[in-house]
Steps between C-alpha positions, in 0.01 A plus 500: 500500500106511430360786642817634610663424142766781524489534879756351658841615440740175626580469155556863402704583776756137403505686128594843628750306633696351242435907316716583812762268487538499120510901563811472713702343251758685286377742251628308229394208618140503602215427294253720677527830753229577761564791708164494635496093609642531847208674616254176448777224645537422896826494572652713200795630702635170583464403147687857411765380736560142352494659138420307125755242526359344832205544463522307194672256621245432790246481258662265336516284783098492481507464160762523225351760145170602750641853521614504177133405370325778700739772378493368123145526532484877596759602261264337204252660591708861526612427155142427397353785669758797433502374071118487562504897592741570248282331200159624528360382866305797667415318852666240684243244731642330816307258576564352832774754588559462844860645521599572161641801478583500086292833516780666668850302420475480138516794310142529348382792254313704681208485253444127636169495681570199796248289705570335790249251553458245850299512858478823641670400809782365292550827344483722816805288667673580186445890539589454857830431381605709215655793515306827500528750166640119293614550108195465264237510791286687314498263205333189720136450556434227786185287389370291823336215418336159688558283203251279667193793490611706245522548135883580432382679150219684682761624745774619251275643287383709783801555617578678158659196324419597149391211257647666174884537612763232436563332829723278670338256745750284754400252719877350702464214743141506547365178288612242757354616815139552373246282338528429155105635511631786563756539301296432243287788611788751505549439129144479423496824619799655310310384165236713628785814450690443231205483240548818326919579555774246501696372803812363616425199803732328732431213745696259628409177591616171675592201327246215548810284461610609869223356644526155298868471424708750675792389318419573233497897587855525605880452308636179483653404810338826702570350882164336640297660245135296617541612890682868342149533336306375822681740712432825307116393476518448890651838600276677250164261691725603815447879452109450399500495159518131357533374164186416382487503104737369203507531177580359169652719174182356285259596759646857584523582111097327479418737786618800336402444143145439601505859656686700201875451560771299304789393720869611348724442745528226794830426645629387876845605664671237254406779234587771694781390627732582196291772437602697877736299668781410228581821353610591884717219573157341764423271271304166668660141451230263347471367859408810681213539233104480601237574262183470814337820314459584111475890451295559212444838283167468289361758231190590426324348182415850386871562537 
C-alpha cells in the first residue's frame, strides 16, 4: 500500500462482504449484524437473494473456516470495543477504517469521542455511501491522513484527539499489506499518545508461519491447506493489495513492549471458535480450522 496505505478498498469491500452474509443469517444464529454493509458490496442483492446458508456454502468452496475467521475477527473486536466504553475508554481510534462502520452498529455511549483515521479519498467514498442523518453521526470525527507525509499524532491531536483520555486504538487487517517499516511507524506513533493516559490496542497480524509452512496454520486434515493459503494471498494480490509482511508472536509482543504496551491476549479462530461458534450449534470441525491471522489486544504499560 505505500503511499496509498489505506487507499484501495479491494479488501474492504471482500470484508463488508462476509458482514453481509453473516448479517443474513438467523437472529439466533449469527455472530455479527450489519445493516449498513450492503451499501459498500457490488452485487448485495444477489447475495440478499441467495441468503446465509449459500453464501456460506460458496465460500466454503473457496475456502473452508475463511468466513468464519473474518467474522470472528469483527465480533472480538465488538466485544473489545463496546467493554472498552463501558470501563473507562473516552475515545475510540480507527486506524485504517476504510468501511468499518462499528461507530454506528454497535451501541456506543454517546460520551465516546471516535476517530476515523485513513486517505481522504478513502473516507469520502465511504460518506458517499452512508446514509444521510446515520445514528451517532455526531459522535465521529474523520481524521485524513497520508501515512506516508504525515504525522498520525500531529493529525489527531489536531483533530481534537485528546492525550489525557483513556483510549482504545484498533488496527484490523492492516499489518499484512504494508511494510513492516511502516508498521512499525504506526506504533511508534501511538507511543507518542498514550504517554500521559492509558490505552486499550488491537492489531492483528499474519502468521509468518503461512509464508514458510502453510500447514502449519490450518486444522489437521483442512483440504489442500498449502494451495488454500496460496489462493487467499492471490485474490487479495488479485484485488491490489498483496501480502507483504508476517509476523512472529515474539516479535509482535518485542514491537509493542519497546513502545509502552504489554500484550494480554492473542488468539486465532481456533480460540474463537468455541468462544462464538459452539454456543450456537456453528461450531468448526478441526478441519475447517485456519489460524492465517493472530488478533491481538495489547495494554498500555501505564495501564
Amino acid at each position: 500500500m505505500s503511499n496509498s496505505m489505506f487507499g484501495k478498498d479491494g479488501t474492504a469491500q471482500g470484508v463488508a462482504k462476509q458482514r453481509l452474509i453473516e448479517t443474513l443469517a438467523k437472529t439466533d444464529k449469527r455472530i455479527i449484524y450489519d445493516p449498513y454493509s450492503a451499501r459498500f458490496v457490488i452485487g448485495a442483492g444477489l447475495i440478499k437473494l441467495m441468503g446465509h446458508r449459500f453464501s456460506a456454502w460458496l465460500g466454503k468452496k473457496l475456502a473452508p473456516g475463511f468466513h468464519e475467521h473474518l467474522i470472528a475477527r469483527t465480533r472480538f473486536i465488538d466485544d473489545l470495543v463496546e467493554k472498552a466504553a463501558t470501563t473507562g475508554a473516552q475515545q475510540y481510534v480507527i486506524l485504517g477504517a476504510g468501511y468499518d462502520l462499528r461507530a454506528h452498529r454497535l451501541d456506543l455511549p454517546s460520551s465516546l469521542k471516535i476517530f476515523e483515521v485513513d486517505q481522504s479519498e478513502v473516507q469520502s467514498r465511504k460518506l458517499s455511501k452512508l446514509p444521510e442523518n446515520l445514528a451517532s453521526s455526531e459522535n465521529v470525527t474523520y481524521v485524513a491522513l497520508d501515512f506516508a507525509h504525515q504525522s498520525l499524532s500531529e493529525q489527531l491531536t489536531a483533530s481534537g484527539f485528546d492525550v489525557s483520555k483513556p483510549t482504545v486504538f484498533t488496527l484490523e487487517g492492516v499489518s499484512q499489506y504494508i511494510t513492516k517499516e511502516a508498521g512499525r511507524a504506526i506504533i511508534e506513533e501511538l507511543s507518542r499518545l498514550i504517554q500521559t493516559t492509558t490505552a486499550t490496542f488491537f492489531i492483528s497480524y499474519a502468521d509468518e508461519l503461512l509464508d514458510k509452512d502453510p500447514e502449519a496454520c490450518f486444522g489437521k486434515g483442512y483440504p489442500k491447506a498449502v494451495q488454500r493459503a496460496e489462493t487467499i494471498k492471490a485474490l487479495s494480490a488479485k484485488a491490489g493489495e498483496p501480502w507483504i509482511s508476517f509476523y512472529a508472536a515474539e516479535e509482535v509482543a518485542s514491537l509493542l513492549s519497546r513502545n509502552g504496551f504489554s500484550v494480554e491476549e492473542n488468539v486465532t479462530l481456533e480460540d474463537l471458535n468455541s468462544l462464538y461458534f459452539a454456543p450456537i450449534g456453528r461450531a468448526l470441525p478441526e478441519n475447517q480450522i485456519l489460524n492465517l491471522e493472530h488478533f491481538v489486544i495489547a495494554k498500555s504499560q501505564n495501564y
